[in-house]
C-alpha positions as a printed Julia matrix, in Angstrom:
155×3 Matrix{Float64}:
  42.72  -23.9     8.39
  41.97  -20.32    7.36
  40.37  -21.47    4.52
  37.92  -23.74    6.5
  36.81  -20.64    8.5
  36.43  -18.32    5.57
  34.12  -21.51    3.93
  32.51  -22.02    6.92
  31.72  -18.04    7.78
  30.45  -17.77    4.3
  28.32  -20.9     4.59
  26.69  -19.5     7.48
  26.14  -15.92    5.9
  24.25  -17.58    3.34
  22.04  -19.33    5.77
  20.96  -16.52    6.98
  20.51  -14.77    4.08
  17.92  -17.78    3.29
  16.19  -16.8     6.36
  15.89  -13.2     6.48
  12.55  -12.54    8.03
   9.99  -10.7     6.05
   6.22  -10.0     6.44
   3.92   -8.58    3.39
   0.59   -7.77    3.28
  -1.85   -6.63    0.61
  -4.76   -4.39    1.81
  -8.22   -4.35   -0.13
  -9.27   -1.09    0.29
 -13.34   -0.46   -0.92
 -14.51    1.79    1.85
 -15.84    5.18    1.21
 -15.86    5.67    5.17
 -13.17    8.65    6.18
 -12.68    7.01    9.27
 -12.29    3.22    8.45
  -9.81    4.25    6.52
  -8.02    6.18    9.32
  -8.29    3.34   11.43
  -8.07    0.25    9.32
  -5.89    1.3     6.88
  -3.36    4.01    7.92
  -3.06    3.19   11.66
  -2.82   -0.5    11.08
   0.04    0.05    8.56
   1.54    2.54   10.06
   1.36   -0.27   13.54
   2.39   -3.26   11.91
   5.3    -0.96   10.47
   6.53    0.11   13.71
   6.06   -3.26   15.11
   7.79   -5.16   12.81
  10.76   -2.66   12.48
  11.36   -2.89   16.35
  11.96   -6.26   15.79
  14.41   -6.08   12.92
  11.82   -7.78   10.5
  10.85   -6.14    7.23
   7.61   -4.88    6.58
   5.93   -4.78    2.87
   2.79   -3.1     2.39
   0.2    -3.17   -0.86
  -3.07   -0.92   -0.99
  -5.3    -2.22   -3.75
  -7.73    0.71   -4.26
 -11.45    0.09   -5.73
 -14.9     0.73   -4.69
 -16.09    3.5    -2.99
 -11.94    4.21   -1.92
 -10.88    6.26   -5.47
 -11.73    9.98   -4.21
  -9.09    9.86   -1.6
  -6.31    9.62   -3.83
  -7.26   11.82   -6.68
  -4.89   14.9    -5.98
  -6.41   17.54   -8.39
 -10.29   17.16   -6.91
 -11.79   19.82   -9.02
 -10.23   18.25  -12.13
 -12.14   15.2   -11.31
 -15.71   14.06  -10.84
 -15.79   14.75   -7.13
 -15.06   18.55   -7.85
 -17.99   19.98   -5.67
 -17.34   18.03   -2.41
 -16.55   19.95    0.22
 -16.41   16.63    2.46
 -14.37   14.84    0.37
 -12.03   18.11    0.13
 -11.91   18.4     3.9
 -11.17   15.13    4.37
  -8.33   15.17    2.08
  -6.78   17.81    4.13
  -6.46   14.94    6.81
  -5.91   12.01    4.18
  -3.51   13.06    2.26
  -0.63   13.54    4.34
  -0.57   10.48    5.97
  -1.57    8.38    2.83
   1.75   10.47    1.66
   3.47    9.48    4.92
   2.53    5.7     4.33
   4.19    5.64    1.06
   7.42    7.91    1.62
   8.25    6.18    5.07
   7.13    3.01    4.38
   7.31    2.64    1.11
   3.89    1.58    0.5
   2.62    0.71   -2.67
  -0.78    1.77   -4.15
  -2.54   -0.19   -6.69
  -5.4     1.53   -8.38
  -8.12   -0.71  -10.14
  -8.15    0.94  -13.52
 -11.27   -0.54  -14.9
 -13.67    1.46  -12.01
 -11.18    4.52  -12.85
 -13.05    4.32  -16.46
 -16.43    3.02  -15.1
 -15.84    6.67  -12.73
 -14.38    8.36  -15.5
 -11.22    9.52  -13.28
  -8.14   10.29  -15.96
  -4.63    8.51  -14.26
  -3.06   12.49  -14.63
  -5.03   13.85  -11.49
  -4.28   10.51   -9.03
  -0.94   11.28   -6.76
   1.98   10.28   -8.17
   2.79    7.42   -6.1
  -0.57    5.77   -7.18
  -0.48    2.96  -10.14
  -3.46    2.16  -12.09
  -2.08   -0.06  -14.49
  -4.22   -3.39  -14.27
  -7.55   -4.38  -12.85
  -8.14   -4.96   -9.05
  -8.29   -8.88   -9.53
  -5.14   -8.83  -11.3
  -3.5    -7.09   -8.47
  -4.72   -8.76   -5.37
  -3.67  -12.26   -7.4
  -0.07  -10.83   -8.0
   0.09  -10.17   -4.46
  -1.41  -12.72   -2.86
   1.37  -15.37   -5.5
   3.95  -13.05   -4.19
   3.21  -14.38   -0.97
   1.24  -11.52    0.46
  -1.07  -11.69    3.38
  -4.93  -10.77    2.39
  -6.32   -8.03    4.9
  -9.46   -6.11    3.44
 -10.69   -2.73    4.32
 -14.53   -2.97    3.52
């Protein structure tokens, strides 16, 4: 009879294992805009974070950078081709941490495209560390979106 409960407790462990709810989503970043990004991007990760946390459902988050979106995560600015740009540099100031924030707390992912990296001629050694710039942005968002992960651009 013991037996049949241990079976049956560990038949209905694995059950729920099968079910253990889970939400991703893969953001297309391509804005240039300080404040879309702000908005869109940070505060609606940072949202559906919280949200889905308070309801004991895990949250996975992809940024796939391209477009006019590369100068807010190059770290070393005057080692790059937007040395000069005192907006950009101010902006940073506000950026930066909660980009940082994003991926420490949250454990969100960045995704670089690394073909407008070379079209831009920004070198991978002055990006933040937690940014990847391995493949191509069409690779990414495909990898992603077969992993199952939600499609939400930032244009």
């Amino acid at each position: 009879m013991k037996l049949n409960k241990m079976v049956i407790v560990g038949l209905l462990l694995s059950f729920t294992a099968l079910f253990a709810v889970e939400q991703k989503a893969v953001f297309d970043l391509t804005t240039g805009d300080e404040a879309k990004i702000a908005k869109y991007l940070i505060n609606n990760i940072d949202t559906l974070a919280r949200y889905y946390s308070a309801n004991d459902v895990d949250f996975k988050a992809v940024v796939v950078i391209s477009g006019d979106a590369y100068k807010y995560f190059v770290a070393t600015i005057e080692a790059s081709p937007y040395q000069g740009d005192e907006k950009l540099v101010a902006a940073q100031k506000k950026l930066a941490p909660l980009l940082e924030k994003l991926h420490r707390d949250y454990h969100v992912e960045f995704d670089m495209c690394k073909a407008g990296m070379k079209a831009r001629k920004i070198d991978k050694k002055v990006l933040y560390p937690y940014v990847k710039s391995d493949l191509v942005k069409s690779v990414y968002l495909i990898k992603w979106q077969n992993a199952g992960y939600a499609y939400l651009p930032v244009h």
